[in-house]
C-alpha positions in Angstrom: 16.8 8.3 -3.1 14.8 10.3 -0.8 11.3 9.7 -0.1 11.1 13.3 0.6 11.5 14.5 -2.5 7.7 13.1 -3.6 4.8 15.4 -3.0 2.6 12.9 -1.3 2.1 9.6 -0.6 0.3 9.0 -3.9 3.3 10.1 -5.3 5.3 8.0 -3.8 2.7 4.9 -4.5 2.6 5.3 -8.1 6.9 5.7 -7.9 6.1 1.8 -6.0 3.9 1.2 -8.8 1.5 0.1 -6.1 -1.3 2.5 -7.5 -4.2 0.5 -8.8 -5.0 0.9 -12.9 -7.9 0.1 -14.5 -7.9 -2.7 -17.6 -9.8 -1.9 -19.9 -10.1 -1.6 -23.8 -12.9 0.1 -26.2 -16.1 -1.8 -24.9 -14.3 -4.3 -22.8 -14.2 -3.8 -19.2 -11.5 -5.8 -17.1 -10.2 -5.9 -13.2 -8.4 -3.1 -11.7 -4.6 -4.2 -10.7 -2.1 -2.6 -9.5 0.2 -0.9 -12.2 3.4 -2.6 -11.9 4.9 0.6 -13.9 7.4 2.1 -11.1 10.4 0.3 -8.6 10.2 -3.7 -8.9 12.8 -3.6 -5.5 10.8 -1.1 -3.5 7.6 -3.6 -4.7 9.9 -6.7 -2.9 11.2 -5.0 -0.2 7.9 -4.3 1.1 6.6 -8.0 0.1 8.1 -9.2 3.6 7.5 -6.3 5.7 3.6 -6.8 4.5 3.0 -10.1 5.0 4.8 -10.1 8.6 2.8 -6.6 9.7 -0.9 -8.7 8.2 -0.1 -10.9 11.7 1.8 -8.4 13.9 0.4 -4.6 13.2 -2.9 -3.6 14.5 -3.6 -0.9 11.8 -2.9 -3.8 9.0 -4.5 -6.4 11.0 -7.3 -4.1 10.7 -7.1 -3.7 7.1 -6.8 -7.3 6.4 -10.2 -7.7 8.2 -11.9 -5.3 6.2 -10.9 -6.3 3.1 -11.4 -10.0 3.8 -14.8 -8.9 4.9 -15.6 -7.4 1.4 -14.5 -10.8 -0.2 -11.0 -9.8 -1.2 -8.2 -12.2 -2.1 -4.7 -12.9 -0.3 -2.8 -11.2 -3.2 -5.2 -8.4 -2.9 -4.8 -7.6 0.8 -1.1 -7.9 0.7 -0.7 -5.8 -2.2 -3.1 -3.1 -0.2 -1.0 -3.6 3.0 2.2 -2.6 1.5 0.5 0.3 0.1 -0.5 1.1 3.0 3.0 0.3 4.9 4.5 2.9 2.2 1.8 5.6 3.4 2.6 5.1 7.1 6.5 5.1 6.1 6.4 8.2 4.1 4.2 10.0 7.2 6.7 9.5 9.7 9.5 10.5 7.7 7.6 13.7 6.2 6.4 14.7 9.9 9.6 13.6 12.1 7.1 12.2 14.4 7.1 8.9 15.7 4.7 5.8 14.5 1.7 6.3 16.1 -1.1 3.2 15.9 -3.9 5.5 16.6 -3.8 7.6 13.9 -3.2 4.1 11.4 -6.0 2.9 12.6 -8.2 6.4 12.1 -7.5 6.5 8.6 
């Protein structure tokens, strides 16, 4: 459909079901993970795009770094790069303006 009919790019996230969700239970406190609830195509049509863009896209590159810096793991950064993939998407499609690194890498 159109990605323009979402509000935000949280919106659009948790419609990826890319959005992270706590585990927990009563007492018991688990692991945030993502929340698999929302579009199992849009989640592996962005698989590829991710993993090429961790080698190839300076604003992911970045984010790679950073997370791999605070001890993340592969599955981890790759799930947050097509996150963040989704975000950049949905801002150049809601603003008409081209991609523009700088502002990836400022946020």
């Amino acid at each position: 459909g159109d990605p323009l009919q979402f509000g935000s790019g949280r919106a659009i996230t948790a419609f990826a079901g890319l959005n992270p969700k706590l585990q927990e239970s009563g007492t018991y406190k688990g692991q945030t993970r993502i929340s698999r609830t929302g579009s199992s195509r849009l989640r592996a049509g962005l698989y590829m795009p991710a993993v090429c863009s961790l080698k190839h896209n300076a604003a992911i590159s970045a984010l790679r770094d950073r997370l791999k810096a605070r001890g993340k793991t592969g599955k981890q950064i790759v799930c947050a790069a097509m996150r963040k993939l989704l975000h950049i998407a949905y801002g150049v499609l809601k603003s008409g303006q081209p991609f523009d690194p700088k502002l990836a890498l400022a946020h």
